[in-house]
ZATIDO-996616 format. One line per 3 residues: number of its first residue (from 1); their letters; for each residue x, y, z of N, C-alpha, C. Coordinates in pm, 1 decimal, decimal comma. Example, Ala and Ser with C-alpha at 12.3 -4.5 7.8 and 13.67 -1.06 7.14 Angstrom:
residues 2
1) as) 1319,0/-569,0/780,0/1230,0/-450,0/780,0/1320,0/-330,0/780,0 ~ 1285,0/-225,0/708,0/1367,0/-106,0/714,0/1290,0/3,0/787,0
This chain:
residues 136
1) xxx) 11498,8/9800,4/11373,6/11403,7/9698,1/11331,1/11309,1/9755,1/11226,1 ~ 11293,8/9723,4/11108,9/11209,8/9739,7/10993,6/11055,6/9731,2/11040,8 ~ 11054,8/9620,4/11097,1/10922,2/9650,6/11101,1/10826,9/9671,0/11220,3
4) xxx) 10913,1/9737,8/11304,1/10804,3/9847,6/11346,1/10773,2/10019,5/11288,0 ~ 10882,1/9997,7/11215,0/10856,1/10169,9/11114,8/10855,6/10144,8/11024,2 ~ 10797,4/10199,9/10939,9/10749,7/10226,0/10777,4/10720,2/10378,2/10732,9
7) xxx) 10752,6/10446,5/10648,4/10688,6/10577,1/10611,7/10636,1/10544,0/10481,4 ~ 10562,4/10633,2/10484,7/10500,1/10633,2/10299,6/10487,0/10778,4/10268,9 ~ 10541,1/10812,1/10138,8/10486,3/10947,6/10150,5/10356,3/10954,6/10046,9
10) xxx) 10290,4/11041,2/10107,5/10142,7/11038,7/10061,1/10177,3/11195,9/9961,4 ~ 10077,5/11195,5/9891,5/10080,9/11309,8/9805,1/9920,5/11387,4/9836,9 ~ 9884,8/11480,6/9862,9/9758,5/11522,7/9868,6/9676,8/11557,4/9763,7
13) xxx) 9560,1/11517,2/9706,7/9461,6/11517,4/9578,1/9449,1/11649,0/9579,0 ~ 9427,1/11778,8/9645,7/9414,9/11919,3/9654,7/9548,8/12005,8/9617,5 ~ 9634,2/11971,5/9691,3/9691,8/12115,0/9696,9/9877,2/12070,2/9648,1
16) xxx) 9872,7/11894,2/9640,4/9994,1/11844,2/9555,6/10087,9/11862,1/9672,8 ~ 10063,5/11862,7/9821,6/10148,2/11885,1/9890,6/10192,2/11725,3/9964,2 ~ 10334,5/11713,7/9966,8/10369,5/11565,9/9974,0/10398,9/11555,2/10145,2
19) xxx) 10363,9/11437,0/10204,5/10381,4/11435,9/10371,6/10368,3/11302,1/10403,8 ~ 10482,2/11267,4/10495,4/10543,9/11144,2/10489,9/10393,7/11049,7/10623,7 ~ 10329,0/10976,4/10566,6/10283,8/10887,0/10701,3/10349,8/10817,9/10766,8
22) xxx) 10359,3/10837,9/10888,1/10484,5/10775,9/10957,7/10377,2/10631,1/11065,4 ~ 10436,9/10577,7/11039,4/10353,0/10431,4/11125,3/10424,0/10339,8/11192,6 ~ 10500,4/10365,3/11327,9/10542,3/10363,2/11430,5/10490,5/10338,2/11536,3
25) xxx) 10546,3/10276,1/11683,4/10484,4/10305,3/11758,8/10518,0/10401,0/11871,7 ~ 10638,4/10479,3/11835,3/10681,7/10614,3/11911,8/10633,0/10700,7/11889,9 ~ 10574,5/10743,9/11705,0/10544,1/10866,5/11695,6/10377,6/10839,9/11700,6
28) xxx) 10277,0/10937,0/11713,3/10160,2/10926,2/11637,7/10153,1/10987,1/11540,3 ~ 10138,6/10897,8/11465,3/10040,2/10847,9/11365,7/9946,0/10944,0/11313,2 ~ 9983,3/10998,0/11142,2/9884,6/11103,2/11095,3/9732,3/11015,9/11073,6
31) xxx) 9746,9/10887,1/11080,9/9622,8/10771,9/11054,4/9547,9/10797,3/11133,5 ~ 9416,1/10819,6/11094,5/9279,7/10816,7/11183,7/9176,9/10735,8/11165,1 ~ 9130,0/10662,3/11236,1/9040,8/10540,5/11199,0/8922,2/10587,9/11286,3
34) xxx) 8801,5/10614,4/11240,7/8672,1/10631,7/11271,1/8525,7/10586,6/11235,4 ~ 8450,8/10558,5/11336,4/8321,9/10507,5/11303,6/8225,2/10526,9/11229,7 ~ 8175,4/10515,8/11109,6/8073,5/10563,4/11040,0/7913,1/10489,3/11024,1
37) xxx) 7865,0/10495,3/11044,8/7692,7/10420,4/11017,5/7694,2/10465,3/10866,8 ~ 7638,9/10347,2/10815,4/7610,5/10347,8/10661,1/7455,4/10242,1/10670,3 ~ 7323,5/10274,0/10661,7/7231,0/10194,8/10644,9/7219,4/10091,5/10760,5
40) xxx) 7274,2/10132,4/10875,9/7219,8/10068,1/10994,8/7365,4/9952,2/11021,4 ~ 7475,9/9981,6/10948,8/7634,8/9895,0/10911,2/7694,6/9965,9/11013,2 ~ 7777,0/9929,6/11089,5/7902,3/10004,8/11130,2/8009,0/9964,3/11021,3
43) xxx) 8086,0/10096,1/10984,4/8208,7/10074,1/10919,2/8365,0/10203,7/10978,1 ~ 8420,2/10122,5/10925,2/8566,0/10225,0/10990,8/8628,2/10213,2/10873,9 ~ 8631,8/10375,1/10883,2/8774,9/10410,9/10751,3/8851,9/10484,0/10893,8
46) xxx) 8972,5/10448,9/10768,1/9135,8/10478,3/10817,0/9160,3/10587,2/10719,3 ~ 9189,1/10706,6/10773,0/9223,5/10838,3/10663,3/9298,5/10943,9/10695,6 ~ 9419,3/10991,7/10637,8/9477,6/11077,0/10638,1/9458,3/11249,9/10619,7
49) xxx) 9452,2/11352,9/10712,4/9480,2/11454,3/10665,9/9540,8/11549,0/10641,1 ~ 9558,1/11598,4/10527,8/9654,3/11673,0/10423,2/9699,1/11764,0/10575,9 ~ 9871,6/11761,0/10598,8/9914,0/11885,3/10722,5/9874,7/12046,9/10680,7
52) xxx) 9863,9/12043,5/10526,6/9883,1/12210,1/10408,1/9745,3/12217,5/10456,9 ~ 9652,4/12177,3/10375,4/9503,8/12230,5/10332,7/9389,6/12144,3/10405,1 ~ 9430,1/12029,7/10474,9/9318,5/11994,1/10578,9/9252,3/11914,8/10500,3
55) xxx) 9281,3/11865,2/10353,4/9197,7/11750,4/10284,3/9201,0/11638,4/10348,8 ~ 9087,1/11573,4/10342,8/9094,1/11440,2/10404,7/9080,4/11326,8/10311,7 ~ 9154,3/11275,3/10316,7/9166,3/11091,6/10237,2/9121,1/10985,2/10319,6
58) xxx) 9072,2/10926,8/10271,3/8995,3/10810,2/10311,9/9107,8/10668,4/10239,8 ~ 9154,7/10597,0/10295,1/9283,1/10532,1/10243,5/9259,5/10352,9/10258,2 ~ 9131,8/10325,4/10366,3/9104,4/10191,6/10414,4/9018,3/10185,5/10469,9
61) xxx) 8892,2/10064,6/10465,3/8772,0/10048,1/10533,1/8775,4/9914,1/10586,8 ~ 8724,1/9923,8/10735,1/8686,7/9768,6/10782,9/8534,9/9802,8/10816,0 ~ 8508,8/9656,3/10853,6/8365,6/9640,7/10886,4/8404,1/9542,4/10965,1
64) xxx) 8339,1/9479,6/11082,5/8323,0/9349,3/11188,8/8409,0/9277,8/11175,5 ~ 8362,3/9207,4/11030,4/8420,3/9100,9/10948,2/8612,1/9121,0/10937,1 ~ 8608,4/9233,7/10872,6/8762,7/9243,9/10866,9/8829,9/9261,9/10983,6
67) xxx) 8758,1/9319,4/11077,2/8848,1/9373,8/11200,9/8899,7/9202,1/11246,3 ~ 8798,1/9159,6/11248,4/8835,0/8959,0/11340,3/8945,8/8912,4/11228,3 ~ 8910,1/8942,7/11083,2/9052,2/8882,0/11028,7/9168,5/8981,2/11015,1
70) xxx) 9129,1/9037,9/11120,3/9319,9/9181,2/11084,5/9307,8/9108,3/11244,5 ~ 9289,6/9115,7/11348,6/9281,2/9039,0/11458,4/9340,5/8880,6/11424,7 ~ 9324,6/8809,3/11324,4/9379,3/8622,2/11326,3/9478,1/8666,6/11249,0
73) xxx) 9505,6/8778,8/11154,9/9661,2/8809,0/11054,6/9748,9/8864,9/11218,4 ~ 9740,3/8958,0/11282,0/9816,0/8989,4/11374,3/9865,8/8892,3/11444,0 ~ 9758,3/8818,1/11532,9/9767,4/8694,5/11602,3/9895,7/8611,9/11561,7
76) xxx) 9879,1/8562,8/11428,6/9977,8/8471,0/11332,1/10096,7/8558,3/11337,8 ~ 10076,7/8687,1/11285,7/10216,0/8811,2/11292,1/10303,0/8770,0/11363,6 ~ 10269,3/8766,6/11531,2/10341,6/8751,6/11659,3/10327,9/8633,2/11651,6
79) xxx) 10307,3/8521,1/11620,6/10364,8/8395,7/11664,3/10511,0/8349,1/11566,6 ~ 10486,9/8452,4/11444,3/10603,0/8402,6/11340,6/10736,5/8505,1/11363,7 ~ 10690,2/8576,1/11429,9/10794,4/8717,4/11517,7/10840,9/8672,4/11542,7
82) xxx) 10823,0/8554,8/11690,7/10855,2/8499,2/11845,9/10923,3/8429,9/11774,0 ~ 10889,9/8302,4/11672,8/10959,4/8217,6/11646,8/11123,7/8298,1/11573,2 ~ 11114,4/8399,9/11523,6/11188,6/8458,5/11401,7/11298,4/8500,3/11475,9
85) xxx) 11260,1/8580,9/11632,7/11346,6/8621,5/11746,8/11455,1/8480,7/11805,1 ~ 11387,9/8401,3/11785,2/11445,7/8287,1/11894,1/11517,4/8180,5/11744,2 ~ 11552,7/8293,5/11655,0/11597,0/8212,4/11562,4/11580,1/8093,1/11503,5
88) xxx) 11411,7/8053,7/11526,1/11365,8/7910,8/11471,6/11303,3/7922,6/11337,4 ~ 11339,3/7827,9/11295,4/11274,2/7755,9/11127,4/11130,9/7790,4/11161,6 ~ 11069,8/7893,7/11054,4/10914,3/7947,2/11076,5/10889,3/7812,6/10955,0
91) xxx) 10769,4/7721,8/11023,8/10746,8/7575,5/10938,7/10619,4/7650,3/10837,5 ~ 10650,8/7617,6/10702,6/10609,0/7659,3/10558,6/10467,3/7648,4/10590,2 ~ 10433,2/7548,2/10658,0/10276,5/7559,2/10662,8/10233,7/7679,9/10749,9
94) xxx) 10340,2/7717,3/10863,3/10254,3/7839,5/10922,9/10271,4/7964,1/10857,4 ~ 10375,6/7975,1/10759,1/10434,8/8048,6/10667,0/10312,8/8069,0/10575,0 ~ 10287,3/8019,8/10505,0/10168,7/7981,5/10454,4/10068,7/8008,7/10488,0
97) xxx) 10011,5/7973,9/10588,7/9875,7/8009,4/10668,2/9843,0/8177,1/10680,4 ~ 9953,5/8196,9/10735,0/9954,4/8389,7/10741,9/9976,3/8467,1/10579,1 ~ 9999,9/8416,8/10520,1/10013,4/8484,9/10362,9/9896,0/8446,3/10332,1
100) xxx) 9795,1/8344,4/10364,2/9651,3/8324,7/10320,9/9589,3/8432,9/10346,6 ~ 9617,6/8401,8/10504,5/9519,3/8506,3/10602,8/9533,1/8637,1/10532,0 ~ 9645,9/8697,5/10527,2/9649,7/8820,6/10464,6/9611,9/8890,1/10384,0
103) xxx) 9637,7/8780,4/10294,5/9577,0/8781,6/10124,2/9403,5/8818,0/10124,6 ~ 9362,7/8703,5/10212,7/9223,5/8692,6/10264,1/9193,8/8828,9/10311,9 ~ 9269,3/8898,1/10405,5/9218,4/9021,3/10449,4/9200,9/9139,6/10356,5
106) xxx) 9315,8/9120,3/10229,1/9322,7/9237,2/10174,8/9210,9/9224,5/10033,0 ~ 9186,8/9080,9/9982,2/9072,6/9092,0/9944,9/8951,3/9117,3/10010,9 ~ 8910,5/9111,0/10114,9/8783,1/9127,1/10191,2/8788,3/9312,3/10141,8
109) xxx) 8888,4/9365,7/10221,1/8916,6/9495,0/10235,8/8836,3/9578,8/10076,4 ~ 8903,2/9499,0/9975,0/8952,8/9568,3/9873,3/8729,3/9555,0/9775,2 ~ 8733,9/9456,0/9856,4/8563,9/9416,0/9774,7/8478,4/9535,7/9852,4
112) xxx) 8509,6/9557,7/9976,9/8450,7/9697,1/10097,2/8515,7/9808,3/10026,4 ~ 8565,0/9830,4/10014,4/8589,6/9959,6/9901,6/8554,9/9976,6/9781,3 ~ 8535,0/9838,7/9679,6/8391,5/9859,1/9585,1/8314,3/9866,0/9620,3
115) xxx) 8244,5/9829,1/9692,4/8094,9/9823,4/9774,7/8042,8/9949,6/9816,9 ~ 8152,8/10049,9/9902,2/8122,2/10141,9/9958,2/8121,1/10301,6/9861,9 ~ 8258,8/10249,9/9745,4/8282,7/10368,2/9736,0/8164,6/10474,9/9641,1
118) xxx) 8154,5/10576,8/9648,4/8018,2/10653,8/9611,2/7919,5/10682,0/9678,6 ~ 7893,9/10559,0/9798,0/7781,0/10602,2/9870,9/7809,7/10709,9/9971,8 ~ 7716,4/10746,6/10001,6/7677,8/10853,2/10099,6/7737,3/10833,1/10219,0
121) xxx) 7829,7/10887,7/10305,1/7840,1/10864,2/10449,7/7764,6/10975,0/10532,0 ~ 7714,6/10977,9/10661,9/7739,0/11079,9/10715,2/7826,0/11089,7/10852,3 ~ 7866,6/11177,4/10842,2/7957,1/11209,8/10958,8/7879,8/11332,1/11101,0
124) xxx) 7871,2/11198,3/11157,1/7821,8/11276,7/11308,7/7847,2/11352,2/11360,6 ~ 8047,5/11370,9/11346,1/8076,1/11500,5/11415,9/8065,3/11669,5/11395,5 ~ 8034,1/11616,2/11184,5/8069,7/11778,9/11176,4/7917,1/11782,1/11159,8
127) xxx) 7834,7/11679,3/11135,3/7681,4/11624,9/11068,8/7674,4/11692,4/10962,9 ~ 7763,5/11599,5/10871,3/7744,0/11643,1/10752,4/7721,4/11514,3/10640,7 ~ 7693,7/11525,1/10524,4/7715,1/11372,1/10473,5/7829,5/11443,0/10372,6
130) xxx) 7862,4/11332,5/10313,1/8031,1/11297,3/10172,4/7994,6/11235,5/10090,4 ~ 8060,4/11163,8/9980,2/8051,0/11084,7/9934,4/8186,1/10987,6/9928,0 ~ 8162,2/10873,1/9931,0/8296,5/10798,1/9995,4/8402,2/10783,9/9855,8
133) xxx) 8513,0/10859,7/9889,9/8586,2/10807,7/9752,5/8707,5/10768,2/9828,6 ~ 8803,7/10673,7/9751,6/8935,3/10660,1/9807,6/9059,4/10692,6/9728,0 ~ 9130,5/10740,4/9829,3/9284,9/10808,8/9766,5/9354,1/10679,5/9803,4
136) x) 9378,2/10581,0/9707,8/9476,0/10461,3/9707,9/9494,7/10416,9/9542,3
């Protein structure tokens, strides 16, 4: 089945070393999605790190907002699955509806990554701050 696996191979901004993201639900997942405070915001980036040199990429950001519409794109996902399994006519309007939604999500996404990128994060665990750039 296609789509529960996908690889991508990522290339690392440091050290040019290439490593496949694998996004499955057998293997885990080099993807790490973590909490950041930005000005009193919760936000979550999704970021990869380099297996060679330990660089970290920052690759995707949600905030509230996006998580509820990656939550109504999934939702729709599995209802056009179920229908797709049981070999029924997926009807154009619900066809439709989920290519909105999507669309909708990946612009939201893509305006949170202008918004964010440059500013300051800090990171609680190592307590350090960054500056937010993205490898996409």
């Amino acid at each position: 089945n296609q789509m529960d696996k996908f690889n991508l191979i990522f290339e690392c901004e440091d050290c040019k070393q290439k490593f496949p993201i694998i996004q499955d639900k057998a293997h885990n997942s080099l993807t790490h999605k973590k909490e950041f405070n930005v000005n009193g915001q919760s936000i979550f980036l999704t970021y990869y790190d380099c297996p060679k040199c330990g660089r970290r990429h920052y690759v995707q950001i949600d905030d509230a907002t996006s998580l509820n519409k990656l939550k109504e794109v999934s939702r729709q996902f599995v209802k056009l699955a179920v229908l797709k399994k049981k070999d029924k006519e997926i009807p154009q309007k619900q066809s439709a509806k989920f290519k909105k939604a999507r669309q909708n999500l990946s612009d939201y996404r893509m305006n949170l990554m202008k918004e964010y990128t440059g500013k300051l994060i800090h990171d609680n665990e190592t307590d350090s701050d960054f500056v937010l750039r993205f490898s996409v």
